[in-house]
LUMSEZA-88127 format. One record per residue: residue in one letter; x, y, z of N, C-alpha, C in turn; residue number from 1. Coordinates in pm, 1 decimal. Layout:
N
<atom resn="A" n_px="X" n_py="Y" n_pz="Z" ca_px="X" ca_py="Y" ca_pz="Z" c_px="X" c_py="Y" c_pz="Z" resi="NUM"/>
...
***
This chain:
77
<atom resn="X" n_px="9831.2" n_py="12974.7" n_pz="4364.3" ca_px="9778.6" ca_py="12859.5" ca_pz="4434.0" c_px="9667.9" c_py="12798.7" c_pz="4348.7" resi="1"/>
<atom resn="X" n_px="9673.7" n_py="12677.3" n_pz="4353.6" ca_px="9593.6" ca_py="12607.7" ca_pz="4270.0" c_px="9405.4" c_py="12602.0" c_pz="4345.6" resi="2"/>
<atom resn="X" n_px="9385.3" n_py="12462.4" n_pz="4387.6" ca_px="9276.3" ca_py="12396.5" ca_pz="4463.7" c_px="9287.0" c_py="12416.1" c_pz="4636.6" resi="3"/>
<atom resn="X" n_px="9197.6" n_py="12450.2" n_pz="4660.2" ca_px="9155.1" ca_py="12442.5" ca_pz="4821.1" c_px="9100.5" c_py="12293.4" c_pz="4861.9" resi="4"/>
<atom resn="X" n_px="9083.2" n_py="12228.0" n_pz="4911.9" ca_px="9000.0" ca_py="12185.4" ca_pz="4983.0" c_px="8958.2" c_py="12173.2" c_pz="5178.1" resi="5"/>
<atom resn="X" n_px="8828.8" n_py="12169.2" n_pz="5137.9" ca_px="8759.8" ca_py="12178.8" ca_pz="5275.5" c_px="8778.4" c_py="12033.2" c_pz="5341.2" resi="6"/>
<atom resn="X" n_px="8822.0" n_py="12013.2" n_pz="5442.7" ca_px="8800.8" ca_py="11897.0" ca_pz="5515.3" c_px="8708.7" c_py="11822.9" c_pz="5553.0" resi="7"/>
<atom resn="X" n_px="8624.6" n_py="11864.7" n_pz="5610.2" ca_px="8489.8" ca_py="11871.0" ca_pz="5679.1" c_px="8390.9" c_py="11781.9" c_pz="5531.5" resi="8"/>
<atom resn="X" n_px="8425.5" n_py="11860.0" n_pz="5453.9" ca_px="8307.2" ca_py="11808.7" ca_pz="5333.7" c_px="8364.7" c_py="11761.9" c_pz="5234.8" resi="9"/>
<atom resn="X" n_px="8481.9" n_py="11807.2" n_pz="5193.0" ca_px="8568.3" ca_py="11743.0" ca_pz="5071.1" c_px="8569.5" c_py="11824.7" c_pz="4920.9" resi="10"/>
<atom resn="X" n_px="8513.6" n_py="11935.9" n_pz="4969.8" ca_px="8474.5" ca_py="12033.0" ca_pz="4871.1" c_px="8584.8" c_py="12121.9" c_pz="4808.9" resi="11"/>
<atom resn="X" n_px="8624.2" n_py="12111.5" n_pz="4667.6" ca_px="8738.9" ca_py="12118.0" ca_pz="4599.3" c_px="8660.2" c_py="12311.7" c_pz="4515.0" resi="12"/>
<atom resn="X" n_px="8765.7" n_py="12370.6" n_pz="4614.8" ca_px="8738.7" ca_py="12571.8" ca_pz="4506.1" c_px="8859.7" c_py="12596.0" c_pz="4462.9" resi="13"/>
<atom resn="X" n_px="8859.8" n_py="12721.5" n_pz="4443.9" ca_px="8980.7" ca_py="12763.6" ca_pz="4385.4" c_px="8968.9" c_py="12850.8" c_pz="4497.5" resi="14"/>
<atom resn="X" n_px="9110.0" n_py="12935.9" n_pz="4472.6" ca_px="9152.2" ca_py="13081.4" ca_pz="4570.0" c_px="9038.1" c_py="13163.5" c_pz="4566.9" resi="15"/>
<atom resn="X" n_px="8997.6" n_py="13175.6" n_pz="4375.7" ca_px="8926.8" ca_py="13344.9" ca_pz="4384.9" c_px="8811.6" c_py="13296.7" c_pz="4475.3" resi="16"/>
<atom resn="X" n_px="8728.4" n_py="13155.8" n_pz="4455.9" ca_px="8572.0" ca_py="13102.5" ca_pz="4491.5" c_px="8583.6" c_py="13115.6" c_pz="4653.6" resi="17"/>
<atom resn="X" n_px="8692.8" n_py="13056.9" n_pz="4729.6" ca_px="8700.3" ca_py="13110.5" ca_pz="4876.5" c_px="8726.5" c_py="13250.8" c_pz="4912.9" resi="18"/>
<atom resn="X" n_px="8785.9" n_py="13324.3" n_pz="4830.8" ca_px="8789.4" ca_py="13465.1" ca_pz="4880.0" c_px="8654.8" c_py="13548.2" c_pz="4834.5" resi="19"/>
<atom resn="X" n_px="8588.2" n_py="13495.3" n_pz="4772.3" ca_px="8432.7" ca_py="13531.7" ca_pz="4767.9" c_px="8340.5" c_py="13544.4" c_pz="4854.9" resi="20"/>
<atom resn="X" n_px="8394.1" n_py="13342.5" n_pz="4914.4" ca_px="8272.1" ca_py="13335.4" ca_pz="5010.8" c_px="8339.2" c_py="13390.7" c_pz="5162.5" resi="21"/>
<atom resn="X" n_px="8445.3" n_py="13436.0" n_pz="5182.6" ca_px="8476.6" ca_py="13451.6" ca_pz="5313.3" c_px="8509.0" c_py="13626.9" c_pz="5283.6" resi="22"/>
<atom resn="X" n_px="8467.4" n_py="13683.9" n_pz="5200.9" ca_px="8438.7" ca_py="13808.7" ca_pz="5189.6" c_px="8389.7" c_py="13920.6" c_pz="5251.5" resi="23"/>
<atom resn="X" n_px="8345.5" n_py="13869.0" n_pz="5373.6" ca_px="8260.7" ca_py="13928.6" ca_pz="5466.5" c_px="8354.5" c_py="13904.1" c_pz="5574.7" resi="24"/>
<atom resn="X" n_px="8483.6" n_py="13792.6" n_pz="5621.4" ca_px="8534.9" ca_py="13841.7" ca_pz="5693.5" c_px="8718.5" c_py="13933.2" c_pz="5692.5" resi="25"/>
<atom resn="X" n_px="8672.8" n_py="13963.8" n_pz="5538.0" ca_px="8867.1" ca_py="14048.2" ca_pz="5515.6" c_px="8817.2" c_py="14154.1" c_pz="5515.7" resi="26"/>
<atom resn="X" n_px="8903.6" n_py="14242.1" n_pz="5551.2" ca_px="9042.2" ca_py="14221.2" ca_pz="5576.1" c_px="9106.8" c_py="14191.3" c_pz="5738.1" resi="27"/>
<atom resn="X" n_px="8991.6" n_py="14160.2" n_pz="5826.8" ca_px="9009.1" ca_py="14099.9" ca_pz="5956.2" c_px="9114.7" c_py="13992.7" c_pz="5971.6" resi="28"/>
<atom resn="X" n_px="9089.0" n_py="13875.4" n_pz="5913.6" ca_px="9201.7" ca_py="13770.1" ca_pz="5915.7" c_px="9220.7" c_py="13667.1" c_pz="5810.1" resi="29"/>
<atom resn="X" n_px="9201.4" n_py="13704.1" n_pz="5715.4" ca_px="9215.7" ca_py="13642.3" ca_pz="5605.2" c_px="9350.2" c_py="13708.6" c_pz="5552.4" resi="30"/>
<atom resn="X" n_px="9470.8" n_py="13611.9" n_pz="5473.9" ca_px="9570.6" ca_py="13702.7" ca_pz="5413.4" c_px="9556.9" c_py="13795.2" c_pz="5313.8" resi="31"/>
<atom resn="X" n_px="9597.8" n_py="13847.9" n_pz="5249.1" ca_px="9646.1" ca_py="13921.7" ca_pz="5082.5" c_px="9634.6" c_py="13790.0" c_pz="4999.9" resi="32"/>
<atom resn="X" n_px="9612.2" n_py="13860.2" n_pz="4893.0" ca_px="9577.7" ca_py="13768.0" ca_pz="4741.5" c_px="9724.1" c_py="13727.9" c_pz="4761.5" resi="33"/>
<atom resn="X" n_px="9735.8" n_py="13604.9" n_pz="4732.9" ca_px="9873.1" ca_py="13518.6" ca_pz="4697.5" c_px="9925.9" c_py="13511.7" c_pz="4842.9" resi="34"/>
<atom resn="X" n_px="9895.1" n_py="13538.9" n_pz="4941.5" ca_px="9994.4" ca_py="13491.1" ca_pz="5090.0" c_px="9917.5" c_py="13422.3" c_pz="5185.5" resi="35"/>
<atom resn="X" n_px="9816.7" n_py="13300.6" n_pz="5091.9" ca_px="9797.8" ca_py="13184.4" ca_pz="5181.7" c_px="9902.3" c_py="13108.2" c_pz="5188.5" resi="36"/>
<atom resn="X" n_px="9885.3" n_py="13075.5" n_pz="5326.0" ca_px="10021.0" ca_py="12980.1" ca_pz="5360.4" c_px="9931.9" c_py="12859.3" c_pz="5418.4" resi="37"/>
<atom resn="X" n_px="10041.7" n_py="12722.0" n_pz="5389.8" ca_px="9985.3" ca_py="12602.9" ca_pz="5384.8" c_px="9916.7" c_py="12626.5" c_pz="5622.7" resi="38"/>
<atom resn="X" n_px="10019.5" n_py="12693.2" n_pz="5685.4" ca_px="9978.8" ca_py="12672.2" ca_pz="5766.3" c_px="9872.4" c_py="12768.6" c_pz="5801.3" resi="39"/>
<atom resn="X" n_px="9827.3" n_py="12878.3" n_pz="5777.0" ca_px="9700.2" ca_py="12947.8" ca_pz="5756.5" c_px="9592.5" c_py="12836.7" c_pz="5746.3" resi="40"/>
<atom resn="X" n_px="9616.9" n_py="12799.2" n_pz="5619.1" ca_px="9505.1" ca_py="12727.9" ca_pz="5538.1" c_px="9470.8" c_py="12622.7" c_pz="5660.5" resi="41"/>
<atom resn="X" n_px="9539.2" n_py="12576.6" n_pz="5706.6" ca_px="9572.0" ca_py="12405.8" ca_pz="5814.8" c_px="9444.7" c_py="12437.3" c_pz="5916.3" resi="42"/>
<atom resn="X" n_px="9462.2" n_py="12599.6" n_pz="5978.9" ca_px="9384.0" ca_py="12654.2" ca_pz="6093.2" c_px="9273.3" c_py="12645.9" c_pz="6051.7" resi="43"/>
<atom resn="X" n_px="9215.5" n_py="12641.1" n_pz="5949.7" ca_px="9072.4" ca_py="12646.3" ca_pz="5890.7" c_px="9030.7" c_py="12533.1" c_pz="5817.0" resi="44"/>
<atom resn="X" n_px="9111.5" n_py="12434.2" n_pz="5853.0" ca_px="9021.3" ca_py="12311.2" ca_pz="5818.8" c_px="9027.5" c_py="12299.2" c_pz="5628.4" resi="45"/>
<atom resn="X" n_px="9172.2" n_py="12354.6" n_pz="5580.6" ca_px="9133.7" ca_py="12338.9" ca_pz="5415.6" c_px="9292.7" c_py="12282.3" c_pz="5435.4" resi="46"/>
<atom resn="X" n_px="9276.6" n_py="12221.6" n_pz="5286.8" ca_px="9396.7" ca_py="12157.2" ca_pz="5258.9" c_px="9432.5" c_py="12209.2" c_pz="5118.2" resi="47"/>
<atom resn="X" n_px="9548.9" n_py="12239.5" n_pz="5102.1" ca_px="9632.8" ca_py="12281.5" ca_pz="4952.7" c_px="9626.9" c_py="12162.8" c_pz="4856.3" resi="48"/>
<atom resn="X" n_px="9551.6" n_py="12160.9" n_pz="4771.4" ca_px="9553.1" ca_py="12082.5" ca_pz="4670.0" c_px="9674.1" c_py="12135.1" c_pz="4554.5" resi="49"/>
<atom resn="X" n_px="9759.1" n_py="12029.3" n_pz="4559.9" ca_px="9921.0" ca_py="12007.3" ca_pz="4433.3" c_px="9870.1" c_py="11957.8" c_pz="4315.0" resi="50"/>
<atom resn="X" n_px="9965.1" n_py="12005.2" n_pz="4189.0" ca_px="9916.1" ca_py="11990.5" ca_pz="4097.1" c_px="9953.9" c_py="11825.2" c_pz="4099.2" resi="51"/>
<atom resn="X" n_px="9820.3" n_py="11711.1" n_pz="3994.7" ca_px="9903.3" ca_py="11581.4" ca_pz="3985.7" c_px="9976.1" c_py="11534.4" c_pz="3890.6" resi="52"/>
<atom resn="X" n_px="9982.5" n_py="11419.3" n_pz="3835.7" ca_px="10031.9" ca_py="11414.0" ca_pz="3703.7" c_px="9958.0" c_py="11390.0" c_pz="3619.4" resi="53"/>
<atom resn="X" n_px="9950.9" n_py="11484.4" n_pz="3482.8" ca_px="9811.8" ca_py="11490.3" ca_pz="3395.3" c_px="9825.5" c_py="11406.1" c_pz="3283.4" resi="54"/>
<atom resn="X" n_px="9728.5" n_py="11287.0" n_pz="3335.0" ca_px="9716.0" ca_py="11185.2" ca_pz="3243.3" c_px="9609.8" c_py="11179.2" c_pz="3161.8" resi="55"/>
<atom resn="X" n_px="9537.6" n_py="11302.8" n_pz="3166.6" ca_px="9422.7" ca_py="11354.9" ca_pz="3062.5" c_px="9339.0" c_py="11463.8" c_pz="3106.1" resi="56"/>
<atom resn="X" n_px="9268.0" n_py="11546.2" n_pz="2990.2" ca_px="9257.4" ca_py="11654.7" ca_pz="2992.9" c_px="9116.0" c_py="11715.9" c_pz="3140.7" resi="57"/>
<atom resn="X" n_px="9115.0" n_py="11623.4" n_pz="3172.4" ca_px="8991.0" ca_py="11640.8" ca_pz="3278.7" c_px="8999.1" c_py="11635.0" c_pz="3401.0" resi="58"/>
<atom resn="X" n_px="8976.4" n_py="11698.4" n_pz="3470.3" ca_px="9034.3" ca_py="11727.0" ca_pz="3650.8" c_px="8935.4" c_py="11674.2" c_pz="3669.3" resi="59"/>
<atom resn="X" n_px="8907.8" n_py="11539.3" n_pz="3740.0" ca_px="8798.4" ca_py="11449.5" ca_pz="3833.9" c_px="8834.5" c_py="11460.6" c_pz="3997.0" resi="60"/>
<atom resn="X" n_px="8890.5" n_py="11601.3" n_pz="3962.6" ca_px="8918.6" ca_py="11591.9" ca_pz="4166.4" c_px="9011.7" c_py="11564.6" c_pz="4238.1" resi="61"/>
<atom resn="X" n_px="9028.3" n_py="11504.5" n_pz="4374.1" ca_px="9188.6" ca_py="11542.7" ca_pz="4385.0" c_px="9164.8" c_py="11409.5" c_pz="4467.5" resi="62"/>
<atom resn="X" n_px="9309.0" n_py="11295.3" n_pz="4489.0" ca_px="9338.3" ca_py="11229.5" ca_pz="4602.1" c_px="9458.6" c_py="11263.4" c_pz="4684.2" resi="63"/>
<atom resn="X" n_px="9437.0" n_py="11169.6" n_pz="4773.0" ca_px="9562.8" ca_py="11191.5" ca_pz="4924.0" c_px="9679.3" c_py="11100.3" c_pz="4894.5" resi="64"/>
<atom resn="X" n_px="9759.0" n_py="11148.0" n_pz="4848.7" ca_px="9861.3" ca_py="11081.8" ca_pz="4839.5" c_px="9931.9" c_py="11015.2" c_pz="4953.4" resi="65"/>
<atom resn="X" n_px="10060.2" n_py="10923.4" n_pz="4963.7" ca_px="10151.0" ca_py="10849.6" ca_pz="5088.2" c_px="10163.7" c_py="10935.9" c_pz="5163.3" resi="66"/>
<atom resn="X" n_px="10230.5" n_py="11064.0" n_pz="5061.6" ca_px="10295.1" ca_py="11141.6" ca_pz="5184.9" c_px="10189.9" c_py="11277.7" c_pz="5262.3" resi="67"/>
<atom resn="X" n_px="10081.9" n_py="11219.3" n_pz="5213.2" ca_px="9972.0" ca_py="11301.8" ca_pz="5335.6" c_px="9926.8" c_py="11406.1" c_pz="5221.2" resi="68"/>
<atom resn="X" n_px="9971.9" n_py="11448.7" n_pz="5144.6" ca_px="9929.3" ca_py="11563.7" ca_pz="5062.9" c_px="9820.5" c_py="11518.6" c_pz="4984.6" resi="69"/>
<atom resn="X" n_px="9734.5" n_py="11616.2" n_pz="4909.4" ca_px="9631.5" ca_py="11579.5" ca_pz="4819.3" c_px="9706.2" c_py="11668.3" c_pz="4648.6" resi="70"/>
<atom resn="X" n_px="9629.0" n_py="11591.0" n_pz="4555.3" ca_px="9681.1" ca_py="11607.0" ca_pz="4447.4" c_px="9585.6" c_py="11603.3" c_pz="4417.6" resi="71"/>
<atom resn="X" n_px="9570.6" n_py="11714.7" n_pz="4220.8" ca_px="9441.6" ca_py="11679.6" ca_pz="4149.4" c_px="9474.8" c_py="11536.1" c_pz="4072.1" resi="72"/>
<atom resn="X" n_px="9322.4" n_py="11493.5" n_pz="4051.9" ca_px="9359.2" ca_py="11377.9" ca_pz="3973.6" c_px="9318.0" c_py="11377.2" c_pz="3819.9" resi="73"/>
<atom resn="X" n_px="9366.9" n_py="11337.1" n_pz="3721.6" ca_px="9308.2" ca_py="11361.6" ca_pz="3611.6" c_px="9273.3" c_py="11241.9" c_pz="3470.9" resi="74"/>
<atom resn="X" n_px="9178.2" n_py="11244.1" n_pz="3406.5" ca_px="9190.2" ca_py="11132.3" ca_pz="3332.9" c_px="9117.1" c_py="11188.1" c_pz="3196.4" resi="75"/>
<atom resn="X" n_px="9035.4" n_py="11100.8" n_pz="3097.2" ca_px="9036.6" ca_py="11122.2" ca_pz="2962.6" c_px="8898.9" c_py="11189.7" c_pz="2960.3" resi="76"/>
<atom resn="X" n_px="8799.2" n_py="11178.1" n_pz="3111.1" ca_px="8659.7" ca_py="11192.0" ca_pz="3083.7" c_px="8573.6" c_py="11086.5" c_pz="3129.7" resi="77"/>
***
């Protein structure tokens, strides 16, 4: 899995950076490394960030695409 994002704030982590900070509540209800599921993620207010199409070497973050999904976005810098 690539990018998380938080809803609430718009705040773009990765897997390992959320399983850090929610570290204190696994193995209660958080999944296994690799078995977030988009609808897990949905219950907690994060969204699966897709990879976008890399039109340069720099990830500036992610937008919402038509079909509702978010993508990273990327450009030269």
């Amino acid at each position: 899995m690539g990018l998380l994002r938080y809803r609430d704030t718009g705040r773009l982590l990765t897997e390992k950076e959320f399983r850090y900070e929610t570290r204190k509540r696994r193995p209660h209800n958080v999944p296994a490394q690799g078995e977030l599921t988009e609808a897990w993620l949905n219950g907690e207010g994060i969204d699966v960030v897709f990879d976008g199409p890399k039109t340069g070497p720099v990830c500036d973050g992610a937008f919402k695409n038509s079909d509702g999904r978010w993508y990273t976005q990327w450009s030269n810098g």
